[in-house]
C-alpha positions as protocol buffer text, in pm:
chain_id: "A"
residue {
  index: 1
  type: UNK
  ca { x: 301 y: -1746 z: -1217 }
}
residue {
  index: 2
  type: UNK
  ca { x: 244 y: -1520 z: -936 }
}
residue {
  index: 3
  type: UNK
  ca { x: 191 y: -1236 z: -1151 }
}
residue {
  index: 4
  type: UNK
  ca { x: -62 y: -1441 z: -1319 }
}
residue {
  index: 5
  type: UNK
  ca { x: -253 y: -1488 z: -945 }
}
residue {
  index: 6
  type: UNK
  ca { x: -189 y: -1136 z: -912 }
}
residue {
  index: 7
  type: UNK
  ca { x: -392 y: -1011 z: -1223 }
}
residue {
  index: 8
  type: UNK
  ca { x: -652 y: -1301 z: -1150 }
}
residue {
  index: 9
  type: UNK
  ca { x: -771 y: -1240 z: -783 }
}
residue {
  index: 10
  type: UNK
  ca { x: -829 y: -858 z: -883 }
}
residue {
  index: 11
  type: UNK
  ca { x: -1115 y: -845 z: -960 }
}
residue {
  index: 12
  type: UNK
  ca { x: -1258 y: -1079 z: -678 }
}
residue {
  index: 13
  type: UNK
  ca { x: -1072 y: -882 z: -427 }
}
residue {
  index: 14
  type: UNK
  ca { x: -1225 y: -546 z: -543 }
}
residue {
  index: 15
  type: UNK
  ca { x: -1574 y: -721 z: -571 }
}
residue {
  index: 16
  type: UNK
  ca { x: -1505 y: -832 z: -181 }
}
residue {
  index: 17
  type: UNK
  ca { x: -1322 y: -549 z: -23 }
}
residue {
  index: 18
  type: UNK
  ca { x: -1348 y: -230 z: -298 }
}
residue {
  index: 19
  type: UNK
  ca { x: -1072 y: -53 z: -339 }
}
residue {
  index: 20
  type: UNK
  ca { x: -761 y: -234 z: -306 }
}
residue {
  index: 21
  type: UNK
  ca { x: -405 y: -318 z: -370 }
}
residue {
  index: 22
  type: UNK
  ca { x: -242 y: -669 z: -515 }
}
residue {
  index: 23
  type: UNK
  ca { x: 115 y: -742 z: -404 }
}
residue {
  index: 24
  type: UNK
  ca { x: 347 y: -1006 z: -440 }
}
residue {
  index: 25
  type: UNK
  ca { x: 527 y: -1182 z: -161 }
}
residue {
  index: 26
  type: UNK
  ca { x: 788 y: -1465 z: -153 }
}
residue {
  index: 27
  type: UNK
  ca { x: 701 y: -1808 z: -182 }
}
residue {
  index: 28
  type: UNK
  ca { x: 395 y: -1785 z: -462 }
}
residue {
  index: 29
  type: UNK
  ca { x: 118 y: -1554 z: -270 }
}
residue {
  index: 30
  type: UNK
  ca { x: -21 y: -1278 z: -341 }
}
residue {
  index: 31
  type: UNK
  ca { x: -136 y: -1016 z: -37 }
}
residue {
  index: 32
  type: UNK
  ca { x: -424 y: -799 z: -66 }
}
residue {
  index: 33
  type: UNK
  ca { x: -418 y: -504 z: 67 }
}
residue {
  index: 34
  type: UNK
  ca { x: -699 y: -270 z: 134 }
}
residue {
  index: 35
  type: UNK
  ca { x: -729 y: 44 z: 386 }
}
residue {
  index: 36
  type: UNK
  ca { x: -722 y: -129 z: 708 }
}
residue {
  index: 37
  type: UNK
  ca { x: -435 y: -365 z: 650 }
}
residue {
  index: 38
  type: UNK
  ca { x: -394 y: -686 z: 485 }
}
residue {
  index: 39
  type: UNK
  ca { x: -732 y: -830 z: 393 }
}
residue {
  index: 40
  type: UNK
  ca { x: -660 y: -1189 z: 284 }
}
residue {
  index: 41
  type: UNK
  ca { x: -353 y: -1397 z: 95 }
}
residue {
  index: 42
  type: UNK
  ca { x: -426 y: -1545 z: -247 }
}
residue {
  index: 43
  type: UNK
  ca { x: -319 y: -1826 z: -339 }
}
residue {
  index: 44
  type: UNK
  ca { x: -344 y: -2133 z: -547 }
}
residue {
  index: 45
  type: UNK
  ca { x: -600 y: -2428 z: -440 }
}
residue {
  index: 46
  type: UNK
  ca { x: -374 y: -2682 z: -256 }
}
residue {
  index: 47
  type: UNK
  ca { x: -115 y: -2462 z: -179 }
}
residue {
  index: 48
  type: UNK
  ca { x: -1 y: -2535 z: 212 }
}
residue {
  index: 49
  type: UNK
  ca { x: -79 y: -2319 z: 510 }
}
residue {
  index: 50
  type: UNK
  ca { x: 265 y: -2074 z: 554 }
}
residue {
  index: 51
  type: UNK
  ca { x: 375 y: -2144 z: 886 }
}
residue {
  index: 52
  type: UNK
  ca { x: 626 y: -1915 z: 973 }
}
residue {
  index: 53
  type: UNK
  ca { x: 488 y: -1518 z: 1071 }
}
residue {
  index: 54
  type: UNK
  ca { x: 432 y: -1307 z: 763 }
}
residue {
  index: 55
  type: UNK
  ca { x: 669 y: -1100 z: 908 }
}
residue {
  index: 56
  type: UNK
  ca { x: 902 y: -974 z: 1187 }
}
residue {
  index: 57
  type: UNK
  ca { x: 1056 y: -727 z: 1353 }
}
residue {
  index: 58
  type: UNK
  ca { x: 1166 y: -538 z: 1719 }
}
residue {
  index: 59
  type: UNK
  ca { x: 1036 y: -882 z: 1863 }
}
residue {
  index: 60
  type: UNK
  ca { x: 686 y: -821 z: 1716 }
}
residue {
  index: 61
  type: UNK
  ca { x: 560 y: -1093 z: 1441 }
}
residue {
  index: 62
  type: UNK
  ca { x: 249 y: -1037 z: 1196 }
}
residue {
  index: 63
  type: UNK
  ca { x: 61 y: -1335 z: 1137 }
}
residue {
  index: 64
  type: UNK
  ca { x: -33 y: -1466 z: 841 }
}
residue {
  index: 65
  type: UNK
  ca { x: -389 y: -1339 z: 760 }
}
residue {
  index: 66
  type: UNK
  ca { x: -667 y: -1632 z: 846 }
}
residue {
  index: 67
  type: UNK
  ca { x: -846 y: -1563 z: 543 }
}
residue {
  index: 68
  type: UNK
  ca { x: -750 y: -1673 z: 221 }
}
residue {
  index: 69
  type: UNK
  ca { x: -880 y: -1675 z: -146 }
}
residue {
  index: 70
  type: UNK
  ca { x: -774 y: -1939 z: -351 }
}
residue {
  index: 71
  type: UNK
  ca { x: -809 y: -2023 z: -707 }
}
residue {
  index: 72
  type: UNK
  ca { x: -900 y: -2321 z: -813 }
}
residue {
  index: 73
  type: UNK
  ca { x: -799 y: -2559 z: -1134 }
}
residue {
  index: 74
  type: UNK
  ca { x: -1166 y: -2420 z: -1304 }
}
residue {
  index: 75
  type: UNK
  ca { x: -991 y: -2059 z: -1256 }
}
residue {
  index: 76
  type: UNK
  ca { x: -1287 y: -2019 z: -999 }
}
residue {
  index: 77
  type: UNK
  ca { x: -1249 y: -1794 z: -693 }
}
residue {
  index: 78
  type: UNK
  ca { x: -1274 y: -1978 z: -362 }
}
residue {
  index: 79
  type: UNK
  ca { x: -1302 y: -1818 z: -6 }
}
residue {
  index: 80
  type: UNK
  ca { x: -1186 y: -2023 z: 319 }
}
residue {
  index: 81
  type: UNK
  ca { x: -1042 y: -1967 z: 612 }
}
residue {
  index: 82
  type: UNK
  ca { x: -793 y: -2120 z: 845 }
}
residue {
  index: 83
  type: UNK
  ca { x: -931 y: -2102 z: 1207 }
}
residue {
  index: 84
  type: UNK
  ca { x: -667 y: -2062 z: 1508 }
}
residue {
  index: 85
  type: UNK
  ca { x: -510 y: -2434 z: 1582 }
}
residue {
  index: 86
  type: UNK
  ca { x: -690 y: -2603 z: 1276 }
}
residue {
  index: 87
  type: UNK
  ca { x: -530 y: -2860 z: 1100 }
}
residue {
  index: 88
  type: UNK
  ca { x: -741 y: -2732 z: 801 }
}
residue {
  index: 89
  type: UNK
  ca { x: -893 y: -2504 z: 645 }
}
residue {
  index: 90
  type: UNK
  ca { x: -1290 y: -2441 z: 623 }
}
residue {
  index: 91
  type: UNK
  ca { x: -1433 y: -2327 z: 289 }
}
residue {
  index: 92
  type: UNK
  ca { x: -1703 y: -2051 z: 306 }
}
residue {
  index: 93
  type: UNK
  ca { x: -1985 y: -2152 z: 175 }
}
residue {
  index: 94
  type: UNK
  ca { x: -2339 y: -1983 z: 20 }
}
residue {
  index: 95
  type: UNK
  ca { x: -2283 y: -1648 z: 98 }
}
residue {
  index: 96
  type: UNK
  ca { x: -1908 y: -1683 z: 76 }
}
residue {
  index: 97
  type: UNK
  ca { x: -1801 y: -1336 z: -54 }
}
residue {
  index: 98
  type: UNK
  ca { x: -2045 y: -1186 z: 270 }
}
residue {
  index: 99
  type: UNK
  ca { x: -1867 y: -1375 z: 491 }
}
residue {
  index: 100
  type: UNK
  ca { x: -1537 y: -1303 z: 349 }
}
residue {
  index: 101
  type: UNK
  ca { x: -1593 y: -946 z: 396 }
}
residue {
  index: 102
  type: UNK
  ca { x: -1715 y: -999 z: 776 }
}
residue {
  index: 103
  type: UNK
  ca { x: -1402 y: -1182 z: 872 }
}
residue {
  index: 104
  type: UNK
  ca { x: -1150 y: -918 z: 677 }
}
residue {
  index: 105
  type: UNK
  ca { x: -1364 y: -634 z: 896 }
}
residue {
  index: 106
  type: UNK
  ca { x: -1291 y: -823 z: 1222 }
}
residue {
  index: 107
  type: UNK
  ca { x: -900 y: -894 z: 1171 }
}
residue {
  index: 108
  type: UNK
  ca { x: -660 y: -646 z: 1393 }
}
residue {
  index: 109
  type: UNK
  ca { x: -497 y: -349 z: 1280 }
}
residue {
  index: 110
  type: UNK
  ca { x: -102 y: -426 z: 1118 }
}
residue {
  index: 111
  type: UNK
  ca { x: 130 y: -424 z: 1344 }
}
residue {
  index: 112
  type: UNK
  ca { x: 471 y: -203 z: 1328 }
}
residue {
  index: 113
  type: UNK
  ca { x: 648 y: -576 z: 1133 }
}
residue {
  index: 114
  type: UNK
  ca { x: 341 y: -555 z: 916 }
}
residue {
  index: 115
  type: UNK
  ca { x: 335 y: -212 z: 759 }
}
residue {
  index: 116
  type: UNK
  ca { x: 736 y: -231 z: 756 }
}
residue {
  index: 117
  type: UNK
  ca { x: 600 y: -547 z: 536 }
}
residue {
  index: 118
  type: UNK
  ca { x: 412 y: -392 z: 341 }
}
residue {
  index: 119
  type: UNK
  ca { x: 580 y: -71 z: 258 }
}
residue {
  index: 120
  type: UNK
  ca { x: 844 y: -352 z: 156 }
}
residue {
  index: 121
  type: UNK
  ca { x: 688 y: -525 z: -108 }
}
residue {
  index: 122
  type: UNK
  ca { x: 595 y: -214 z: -270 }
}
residue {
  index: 123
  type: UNK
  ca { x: 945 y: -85 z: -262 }
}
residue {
  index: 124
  type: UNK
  ca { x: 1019 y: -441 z: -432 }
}
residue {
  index: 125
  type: UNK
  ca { x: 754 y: -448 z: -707 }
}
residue {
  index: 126
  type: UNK
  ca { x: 861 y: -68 z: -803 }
}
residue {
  index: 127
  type: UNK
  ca { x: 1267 y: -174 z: -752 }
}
residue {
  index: 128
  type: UNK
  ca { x: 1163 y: -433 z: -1041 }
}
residue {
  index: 129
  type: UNK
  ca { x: 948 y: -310 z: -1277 }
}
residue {
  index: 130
  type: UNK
  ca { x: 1135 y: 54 z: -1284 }
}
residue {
  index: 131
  type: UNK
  ca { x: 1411 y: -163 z: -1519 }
}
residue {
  index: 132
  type: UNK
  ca { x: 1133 y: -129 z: -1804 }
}
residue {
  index: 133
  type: UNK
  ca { x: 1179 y: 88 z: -2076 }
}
residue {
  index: 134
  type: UNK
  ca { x: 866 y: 190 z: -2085 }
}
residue {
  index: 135
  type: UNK
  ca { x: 848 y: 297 z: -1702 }
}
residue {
  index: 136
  type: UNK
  ca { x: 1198 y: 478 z: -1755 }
}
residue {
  index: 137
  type: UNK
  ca { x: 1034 y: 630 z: -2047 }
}
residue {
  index: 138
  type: UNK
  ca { x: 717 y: 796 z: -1812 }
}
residue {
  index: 139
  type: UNK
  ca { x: 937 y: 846 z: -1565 }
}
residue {
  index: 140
  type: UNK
  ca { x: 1162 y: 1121 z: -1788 }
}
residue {
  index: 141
  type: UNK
  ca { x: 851 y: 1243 z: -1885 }
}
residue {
  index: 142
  type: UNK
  ca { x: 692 y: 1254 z: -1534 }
}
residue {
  index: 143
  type: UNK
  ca { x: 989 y: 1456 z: -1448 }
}
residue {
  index: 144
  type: UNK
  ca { x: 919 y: 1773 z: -1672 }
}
residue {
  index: 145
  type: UNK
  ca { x: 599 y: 1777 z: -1523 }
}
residue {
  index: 146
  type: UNK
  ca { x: 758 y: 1983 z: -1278 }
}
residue {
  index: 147
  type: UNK
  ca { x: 931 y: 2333 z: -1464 }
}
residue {
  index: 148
  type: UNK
  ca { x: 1053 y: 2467 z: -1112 }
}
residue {
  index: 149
  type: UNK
  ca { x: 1233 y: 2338 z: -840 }
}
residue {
  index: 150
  type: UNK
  ca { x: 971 y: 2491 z: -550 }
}
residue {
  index: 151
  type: UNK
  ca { x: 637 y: 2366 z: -694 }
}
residue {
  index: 152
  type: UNK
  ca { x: 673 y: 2106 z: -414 }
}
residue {
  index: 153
  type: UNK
  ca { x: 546 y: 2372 z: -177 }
}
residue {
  index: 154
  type: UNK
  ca { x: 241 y: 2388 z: -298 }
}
residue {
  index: 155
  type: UNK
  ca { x: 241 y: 2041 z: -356 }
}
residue {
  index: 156
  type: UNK
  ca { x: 233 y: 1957 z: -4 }
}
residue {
  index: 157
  type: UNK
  ca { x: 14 y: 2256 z: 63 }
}
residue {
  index: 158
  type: UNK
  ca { x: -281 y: 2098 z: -162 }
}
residue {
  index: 159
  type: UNK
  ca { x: -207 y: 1732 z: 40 }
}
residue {
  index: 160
  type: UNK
  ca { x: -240 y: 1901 z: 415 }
}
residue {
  index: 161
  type: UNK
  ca { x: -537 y: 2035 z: 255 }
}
residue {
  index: 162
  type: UNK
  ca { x: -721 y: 1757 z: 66 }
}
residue {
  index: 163
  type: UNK
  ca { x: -644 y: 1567 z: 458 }
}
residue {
  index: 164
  type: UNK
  ca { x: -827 y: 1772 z: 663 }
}
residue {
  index: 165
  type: UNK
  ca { x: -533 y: 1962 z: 825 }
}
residue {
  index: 166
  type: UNK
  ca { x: -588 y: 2277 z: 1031 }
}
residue {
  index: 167
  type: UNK
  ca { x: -207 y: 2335 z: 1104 }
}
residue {
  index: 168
  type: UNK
  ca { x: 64 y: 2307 z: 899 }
}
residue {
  index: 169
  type: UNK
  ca { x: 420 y: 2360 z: 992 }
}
residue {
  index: 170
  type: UNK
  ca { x: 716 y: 2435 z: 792 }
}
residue {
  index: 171
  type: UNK
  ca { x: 1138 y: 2389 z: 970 }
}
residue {
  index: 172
  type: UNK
  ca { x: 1488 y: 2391 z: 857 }
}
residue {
  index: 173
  type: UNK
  ca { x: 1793 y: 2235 z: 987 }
}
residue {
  index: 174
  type: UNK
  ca { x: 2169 y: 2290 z: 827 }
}
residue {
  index: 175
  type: UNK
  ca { x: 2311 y: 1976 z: 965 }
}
residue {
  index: 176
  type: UNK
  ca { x: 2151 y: 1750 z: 760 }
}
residue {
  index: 177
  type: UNK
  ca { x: 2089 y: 2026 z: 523 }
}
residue {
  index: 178
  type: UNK
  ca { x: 1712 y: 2003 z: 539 }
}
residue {
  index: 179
  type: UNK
  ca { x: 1334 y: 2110 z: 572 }
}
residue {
  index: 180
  type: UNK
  ca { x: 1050 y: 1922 z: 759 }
}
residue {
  index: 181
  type: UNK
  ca { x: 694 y: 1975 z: 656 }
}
residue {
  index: 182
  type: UNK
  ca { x: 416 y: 1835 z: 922 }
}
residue {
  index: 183
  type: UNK
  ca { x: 37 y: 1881 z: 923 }
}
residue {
  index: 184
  type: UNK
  ca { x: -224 y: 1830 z: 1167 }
}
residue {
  index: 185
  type: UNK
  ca { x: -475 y: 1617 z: 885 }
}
residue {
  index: 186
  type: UNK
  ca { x: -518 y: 1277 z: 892 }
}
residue {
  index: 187
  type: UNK
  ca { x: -274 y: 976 z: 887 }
}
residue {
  index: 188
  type: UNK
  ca { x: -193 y: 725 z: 595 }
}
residue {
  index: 189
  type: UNK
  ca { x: -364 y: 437 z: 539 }
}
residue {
  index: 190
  type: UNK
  ca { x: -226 y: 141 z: 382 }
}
residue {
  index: 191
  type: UNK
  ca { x: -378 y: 269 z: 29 }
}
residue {
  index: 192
  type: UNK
  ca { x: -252 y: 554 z: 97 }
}
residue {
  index: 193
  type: UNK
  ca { x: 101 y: 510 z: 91 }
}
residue {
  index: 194
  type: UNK
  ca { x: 51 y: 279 z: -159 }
}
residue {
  index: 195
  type: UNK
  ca { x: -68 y: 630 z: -355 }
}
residue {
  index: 196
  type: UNK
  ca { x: 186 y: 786 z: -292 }
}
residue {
  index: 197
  type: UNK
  ca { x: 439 y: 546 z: -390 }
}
residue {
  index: 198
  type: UNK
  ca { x: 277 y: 566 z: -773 }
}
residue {
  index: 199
  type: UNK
  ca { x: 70 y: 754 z: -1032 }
}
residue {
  index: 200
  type: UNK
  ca { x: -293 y: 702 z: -1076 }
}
residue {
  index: 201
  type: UNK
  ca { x: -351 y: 499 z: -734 }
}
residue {
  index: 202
  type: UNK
  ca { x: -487 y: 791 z: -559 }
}
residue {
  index: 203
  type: UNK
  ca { x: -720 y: 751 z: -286 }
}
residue {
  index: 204
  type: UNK
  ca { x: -866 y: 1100 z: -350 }
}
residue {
  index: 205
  type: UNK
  ca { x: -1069 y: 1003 z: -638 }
}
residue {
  index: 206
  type: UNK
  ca { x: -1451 y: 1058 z: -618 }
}
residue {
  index: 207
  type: UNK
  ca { x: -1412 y: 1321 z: -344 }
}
residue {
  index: 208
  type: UNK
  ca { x: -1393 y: 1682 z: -332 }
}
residue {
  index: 209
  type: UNK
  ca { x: -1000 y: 1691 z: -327 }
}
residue {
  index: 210
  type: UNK
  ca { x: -734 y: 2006 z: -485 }
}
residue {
  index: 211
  type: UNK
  ca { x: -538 y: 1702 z: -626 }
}
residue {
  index: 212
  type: UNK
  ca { x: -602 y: 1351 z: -733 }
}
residue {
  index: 213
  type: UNK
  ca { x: -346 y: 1197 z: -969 }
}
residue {
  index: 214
  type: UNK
  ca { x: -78 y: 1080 z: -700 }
}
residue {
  index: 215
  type: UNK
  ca { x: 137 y: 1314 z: -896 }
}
residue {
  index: 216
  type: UNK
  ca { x: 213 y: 1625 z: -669 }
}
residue {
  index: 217
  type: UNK
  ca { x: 409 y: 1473 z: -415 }
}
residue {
  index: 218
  type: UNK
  ca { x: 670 y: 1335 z: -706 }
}
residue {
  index: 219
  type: UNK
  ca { x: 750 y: 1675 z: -696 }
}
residue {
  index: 220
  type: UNK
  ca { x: 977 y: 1677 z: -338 }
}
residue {
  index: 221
  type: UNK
  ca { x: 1217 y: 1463 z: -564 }
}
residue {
  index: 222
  type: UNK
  ca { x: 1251 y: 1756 z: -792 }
}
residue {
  index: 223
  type: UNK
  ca { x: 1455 y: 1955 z: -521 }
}
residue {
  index: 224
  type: UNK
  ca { x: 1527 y: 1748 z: -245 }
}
residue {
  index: 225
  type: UNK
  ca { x: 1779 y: 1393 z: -256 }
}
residue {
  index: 226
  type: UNK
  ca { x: 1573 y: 1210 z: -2 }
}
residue {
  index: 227
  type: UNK
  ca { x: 1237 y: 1219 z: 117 }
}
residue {
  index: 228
  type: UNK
  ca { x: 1130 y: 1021 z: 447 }
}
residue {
  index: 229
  type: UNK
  ca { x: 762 y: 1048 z: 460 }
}
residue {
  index: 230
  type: UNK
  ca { x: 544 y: 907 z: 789 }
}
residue {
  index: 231
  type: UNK
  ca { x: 257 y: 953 z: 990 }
}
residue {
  index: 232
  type: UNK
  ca { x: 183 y: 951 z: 1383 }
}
residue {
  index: 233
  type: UNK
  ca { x: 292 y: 1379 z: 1381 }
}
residue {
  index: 234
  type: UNK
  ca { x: 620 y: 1206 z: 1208 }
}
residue {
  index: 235
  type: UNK
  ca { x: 611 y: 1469 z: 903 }
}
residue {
  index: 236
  type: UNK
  ca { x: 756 y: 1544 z: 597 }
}
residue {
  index: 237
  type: UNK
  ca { x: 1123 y: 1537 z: 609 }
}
residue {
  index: 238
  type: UNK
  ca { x: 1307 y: 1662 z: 271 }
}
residue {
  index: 239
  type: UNK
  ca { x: 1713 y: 1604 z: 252 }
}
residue {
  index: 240
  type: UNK
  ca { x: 1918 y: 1809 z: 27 }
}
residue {
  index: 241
  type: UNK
  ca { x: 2140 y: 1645 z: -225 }
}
């Protein structure tokens, strides 16, 4: 069922916000995610207000997004939103997608619980549907995409580039066994990692960019065992097997 609310509030989402992500979360919603954070939960029409945080961690909680879109039993899209201490939620009326879109502009940034949120539910959707044959099938293919072992260089290269970066820096260490790759371009967004984490969800589309596909960076798996990738001057760190 929630991949059925999933597929449905798609296209109302993209309508609202653009260019966004879908993801599911415990408990029958559906988050949407665009590049500022979490725009709104979907959900079904009746469905009850969570009331525990959306998530926590390191004493911080991320609350539960006040603006929701529900579906209703005509399969119609409904905006409304939950105002702090109401008992009850207020549809938006009229102009309801234009509103919508004001109060997903004015909501604050994630905090550290929230993208540790998010960057779980993708790890969960992937950790699920990489059990299909079919994705095990693309994924042998996706692999000889890459004949040699040090294509990731260049790789990463092409990302500091398509980011802005004016600086890129390139370390080793022997204990872990590995090499840290940082550049000076611009940070992640929410899409972004969500880009990286598959293949044809990149955020470069439409501008002038050396790569688009959200395939390049696949290629740090090629030579390296783990891959811990952040923002915040964080870098690029690649493990050895």
């Amino acid at each position: 069922m929630v991949l059925a609310l999933r597929l449905w509030a798609q296209t109302p989402c993209n309508s609202v916000f653009g260019k966004c992500v879908l993801l599911e979360h415990e408990d029958d919603y559906v988050l949407c995610v665009d590049a500022e954070g979490i725009a709104c939960v979907v959900c079904e029409d009746g469905a009850a207000r969570p009331t525990a945080a959306l998530a926590t961690g390191a004493g911080i909680e991320e609350p539960w997004p006040a603006l929701q879109l529900r579906r209703l039993a005509s399969g119609e899209p409904a905006w409304v939103i939950w105002p702090a201490g109401a008992a009850a939620h207020q549809e938006l009326r009229g102009e309801g997608a234009a509103q919508a879109h004001v109060r997903a502009a004015a909501r604050p940034p994630l905090t550290e619980a929230g993208r540790m949120a998010f960057v779980r539910a993708i790890h969960a959707y992937f950790r699920q549907h990489v059990l299909e044959p079919s994705v095990a099938g693309f994924l042998s293919i996706l692999e000889k995409q890459f004949s040699r072992s040090d294509l990731y260089l260049f790789e990463l290269l092409q990302n500091a580039v398509d980011e802005g970066a004016m600086r890129v820096s390139l370390s080793l260490s022997e204990s872990p066994p590995a090499l840290r790759f940082t550049h000076d371009g611009k940070s992640f967004t929410p899409l972004d990692v969500n880009g990286l984490s598959s293949v044809g969800m990149s955020t470069k589309a439409g501008k002038k960019a050396v790569g688009f596909m959200g395939i390049g960076f696949k290629a740090c798996h090629k030579r390296f065992g783990h891959v811990v990738c952040a923002d915040q001057c964080a870098g690029l760190a690649l493990f050895s097997h």
